[in-house]
C-alpha positions in Angstrom: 16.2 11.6 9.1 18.5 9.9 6.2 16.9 9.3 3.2 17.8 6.9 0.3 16.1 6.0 -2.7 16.9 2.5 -4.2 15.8 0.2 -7.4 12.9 -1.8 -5.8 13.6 -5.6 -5.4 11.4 -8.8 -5.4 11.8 -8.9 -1.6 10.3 -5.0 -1.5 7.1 -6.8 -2.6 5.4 -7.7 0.1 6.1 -4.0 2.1 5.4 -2.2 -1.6 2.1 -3.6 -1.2 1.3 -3.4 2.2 2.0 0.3 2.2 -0.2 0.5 -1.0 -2.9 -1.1 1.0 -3.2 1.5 3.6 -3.7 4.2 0.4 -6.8 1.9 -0.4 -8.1 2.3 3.1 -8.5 5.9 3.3 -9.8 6.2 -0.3 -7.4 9.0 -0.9 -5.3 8.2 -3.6 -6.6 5.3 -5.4 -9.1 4.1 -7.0 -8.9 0.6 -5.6 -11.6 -0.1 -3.1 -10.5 -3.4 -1.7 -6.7 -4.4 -0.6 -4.7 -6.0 -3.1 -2.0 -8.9 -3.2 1.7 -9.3 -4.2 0.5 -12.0 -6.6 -2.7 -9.7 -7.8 0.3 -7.0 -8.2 3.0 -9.5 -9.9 2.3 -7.9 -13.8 2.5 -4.1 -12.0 6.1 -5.1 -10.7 7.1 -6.5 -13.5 6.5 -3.5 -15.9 8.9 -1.6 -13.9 12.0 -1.4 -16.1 15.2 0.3 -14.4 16.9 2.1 -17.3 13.4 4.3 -18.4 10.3 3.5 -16.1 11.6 2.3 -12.7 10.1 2.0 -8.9 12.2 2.6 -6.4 11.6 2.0 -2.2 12.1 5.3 -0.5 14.0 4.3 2.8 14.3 6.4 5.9 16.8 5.4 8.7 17.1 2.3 6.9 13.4 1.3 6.7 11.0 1.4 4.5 9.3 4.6 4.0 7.5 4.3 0.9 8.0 3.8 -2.7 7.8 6.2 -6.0 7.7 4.9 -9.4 7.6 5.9 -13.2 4.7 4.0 -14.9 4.4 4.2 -18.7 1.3 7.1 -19.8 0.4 4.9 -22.6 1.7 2.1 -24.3 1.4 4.2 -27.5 4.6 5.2 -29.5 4.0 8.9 -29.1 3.8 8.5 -25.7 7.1 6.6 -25.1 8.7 9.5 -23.3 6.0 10.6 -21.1 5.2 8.8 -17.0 3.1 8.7 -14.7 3.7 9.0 -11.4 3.0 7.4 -8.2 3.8 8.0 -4.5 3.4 6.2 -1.5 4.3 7.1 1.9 3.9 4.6 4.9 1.1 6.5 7.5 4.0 6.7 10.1 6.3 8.6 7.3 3.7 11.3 6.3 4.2 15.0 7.3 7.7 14.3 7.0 8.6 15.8 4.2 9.5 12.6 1.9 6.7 13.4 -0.5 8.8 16.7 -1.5 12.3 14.1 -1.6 10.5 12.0 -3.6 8.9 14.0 -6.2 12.5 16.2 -6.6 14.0 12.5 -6.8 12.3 12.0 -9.9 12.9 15.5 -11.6 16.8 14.6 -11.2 16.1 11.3 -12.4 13.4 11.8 -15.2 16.1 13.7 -18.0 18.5 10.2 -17.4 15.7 8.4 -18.0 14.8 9.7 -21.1 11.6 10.7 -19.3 10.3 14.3 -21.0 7.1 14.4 -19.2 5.8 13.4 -15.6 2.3 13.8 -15.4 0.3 12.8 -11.4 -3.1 12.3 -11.3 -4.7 13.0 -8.4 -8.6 13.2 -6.6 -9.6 16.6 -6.3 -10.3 15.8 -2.1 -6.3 15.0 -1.9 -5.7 18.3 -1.0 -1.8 17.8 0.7 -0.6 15.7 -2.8 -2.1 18.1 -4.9 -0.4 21.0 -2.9 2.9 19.0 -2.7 2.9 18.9 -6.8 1.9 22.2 -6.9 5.0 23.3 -5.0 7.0 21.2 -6.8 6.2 22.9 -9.8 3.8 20.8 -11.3 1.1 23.4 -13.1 -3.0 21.8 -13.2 -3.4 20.4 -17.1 -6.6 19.1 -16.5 -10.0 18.5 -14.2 -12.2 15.4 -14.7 -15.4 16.2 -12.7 -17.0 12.9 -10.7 -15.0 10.6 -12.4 -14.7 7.7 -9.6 -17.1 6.0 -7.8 -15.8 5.5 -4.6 -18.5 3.6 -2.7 -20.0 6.1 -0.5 -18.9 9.2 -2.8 -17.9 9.9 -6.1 -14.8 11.8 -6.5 -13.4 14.4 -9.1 -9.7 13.8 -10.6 -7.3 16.4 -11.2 -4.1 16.0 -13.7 -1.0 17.9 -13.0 2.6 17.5 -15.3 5.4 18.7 -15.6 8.2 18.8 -18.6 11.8 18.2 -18.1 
């Protein structure tokens, strides 16, 4: 399996957010409840910037796998330095070890960037992404007991980071 990791485009869009959809779905790992649109998603894309906070389309044999992005912490000075990140893996891609590709992507990536400090946040039931950050080296900074109301259950949310 070839793996690439490219600069999202607009034409990504529709895909981005179709594989973002399916995270909604399972109520895994986000805190969206319904589906969301490319135009409900247009400001999202657009804060993607390529030279500090970028989103780039994980491909896999040529397809789209999945996407990985840097999303500002804050929008406060002291936080200018420090992302968040997010991963998203197509259900056909998962198990496949693109999680792990993705999140050393980013540590490569991150000290180029100007990028000091990744931090993921997670729900405590997401057992294989908090496990896959935890392998990668990312240490537990925080726990945020029944923080999301998830229509049916409430759900705890764990913060991992990681300094480059």
């Amino acid at each position: 399996m070839s793996v690439k990791f490219r600069l999202a485009q607009v034409s990504d869009q529709a895909t981005i957010i179709a594989i973002y959809n399916q995270a909604v779905a399972t109520k895994g790992s986000t805190a969206d409840l319904t589906p969301v649109t490319v135009a409900q998603r247009q400001a999202w894309f657009a804060a993607f910037t390529p030279d500090h906070f970028p989103l780039w389309v994980i491909e896999s044999d040529g397809a789209c796998a999945g996407f990985v992005g840097l999303e500002p912490y804050s929008d406060r000075a002291g936080y200018r330095n420090t992302a968040e990140i997010a991963i998203y893996l197509d259900a056909q891609y998962r198990g496949h070890h693109l999680g792990t590709q993705a999140i050393d992507w980013v540590a490569q990536q991150a000290p180029k960037l100007g990028v000091t400090t990744v931090i993921s946040r997670i729900f405590g039931h997401n057992q294989a992404s908090r496990h896959l950050f935890e392998q990668s080296g990312y240490e537990h900074w925080g726990h945020l007991p029944a923080i999301a109301d998830m229509q049916g259950f409430t759900a705890d949310l764990e913060v991992y980071g990681r300094h480059f």
